[in-house]
Each structure stands twice: as C-alpha cells, then as structure tokens.
N, C-alpha and C positions, 0 to 999 in steps of 0.2 A: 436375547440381548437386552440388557437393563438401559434406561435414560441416559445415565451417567456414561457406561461405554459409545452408544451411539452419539453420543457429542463430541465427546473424544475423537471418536473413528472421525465423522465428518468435520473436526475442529483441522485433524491432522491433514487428509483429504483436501482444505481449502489451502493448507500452508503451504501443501506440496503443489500446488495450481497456481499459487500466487507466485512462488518462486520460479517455477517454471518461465512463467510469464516476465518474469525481471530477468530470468539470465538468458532467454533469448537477444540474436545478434539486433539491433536496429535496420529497421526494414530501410533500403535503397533508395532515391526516389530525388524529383527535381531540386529540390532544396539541396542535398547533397553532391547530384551533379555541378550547382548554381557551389557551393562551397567547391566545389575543387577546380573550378577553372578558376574562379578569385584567389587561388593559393598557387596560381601556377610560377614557375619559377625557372629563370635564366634557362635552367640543366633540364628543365620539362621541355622545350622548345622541340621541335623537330626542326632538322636542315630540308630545304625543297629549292628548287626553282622552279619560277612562274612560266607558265607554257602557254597559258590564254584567260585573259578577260575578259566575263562577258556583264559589264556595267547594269546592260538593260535588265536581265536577267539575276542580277548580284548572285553572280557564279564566279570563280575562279580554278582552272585546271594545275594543278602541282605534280611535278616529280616529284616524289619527298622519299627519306628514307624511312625505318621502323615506327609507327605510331603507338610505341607503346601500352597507351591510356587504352588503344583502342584492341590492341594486340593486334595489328596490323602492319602484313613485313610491307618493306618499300616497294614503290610500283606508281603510276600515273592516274591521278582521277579527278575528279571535278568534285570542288567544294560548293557550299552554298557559304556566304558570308554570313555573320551574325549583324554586323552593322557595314553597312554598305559603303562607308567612308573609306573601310579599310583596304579595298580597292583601287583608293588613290593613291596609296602609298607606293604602288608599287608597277612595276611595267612588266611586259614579253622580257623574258632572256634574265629578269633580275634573279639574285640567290634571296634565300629567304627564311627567316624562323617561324614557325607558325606554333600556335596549340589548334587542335581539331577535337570535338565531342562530340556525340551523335544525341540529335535532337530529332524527337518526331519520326523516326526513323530515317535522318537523313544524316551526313559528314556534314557540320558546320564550322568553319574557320571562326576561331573565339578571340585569337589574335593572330597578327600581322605584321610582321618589320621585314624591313632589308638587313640581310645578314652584315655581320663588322668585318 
C-alpha cells in the first residue's frame, strides 16, 4: 500500500470515528435530572395523600398513585424532602400533588402543594 492510499484509508477511518462520536445519544446525568424537574408541569404532578411527617428527619410518608418519571405503579412509601419547608405545607389526612426523582439512590419530593 502506497502513502497516498494509507492516508486515504486513515483520513476515511478518523471520519467514520468522529461521526460515530456526534451521532451518539447524550450521556444522562444530574444536570439533566436538575433540567427535568425545573420543566415540571401542572399534568407531571402525581395525586398522593399525606400519611406521616417526620420534620426531624425531613421524610414524608405518601399514598400516591403512578410515578411515572419514575415508572412506579401506586402504593405507600416514604419520601425524603428536597427542601425541608415543603413539609410545612402540608398535614396527616391532606391530598396532595407532588413531583418525586430519585437522588443518591433515594425517592426525593422535589415539589409539594395541597391538591385544588
């Protein structure tokens, strides 16, 4: 093989590597978690009512229904709060809209209201 063809070969070789590399999908990661609960939206909410607060610990226990985001069907469990205020909104017995993500390996409540 002459000069000319192996520059060719390895010219071709780098273009099909470069491409590769651009048409891959965008790797996952916090920043993109952190973008999608900032775009959450009325209809992301999940329905829950509050079963137990535990202030000292910034936990919250929820019945809720499908979690979607998280592919989780409804069922009872305990959240950890992302900010611990959002524990005051709310009491035993209230209904409730939440968004949940999983941070650290844990369910985090990212928001919080009393249902309308």
């Amino acid at each position: 093989m002459n000069k000319t063809s192996l520059l060719a070969l390895l010219a071709a070789a780098s273009l099909m590597t470069s491409t590769a590399v651009f048409a891959a999908p965008p790797a996952t990661g916090a920043a993109d978690a952190t973008a999608a609960a900032a775009s959450t939206t009325a209809s992301d909410l999940v329905e829950g009512e509050v079963r137990k607060i535990d202030t000292a610990n910034k936990k919250i226990t929820l019945k809720h229904g499908e979690i979607k985001n998280l592919g989780m069907p409804g069922m009872t469990m305990v959240f950890q709060a992302k900010d611990p205020s959002l524990l005051d909104k709310v009491k035993v017995g209230d209904k409730v809209r939440f968004a949940a993500e999983k941070s650290n390996g844990a369910f985090v409540v990212t928001e919080l209201q009393p249902a309308q």
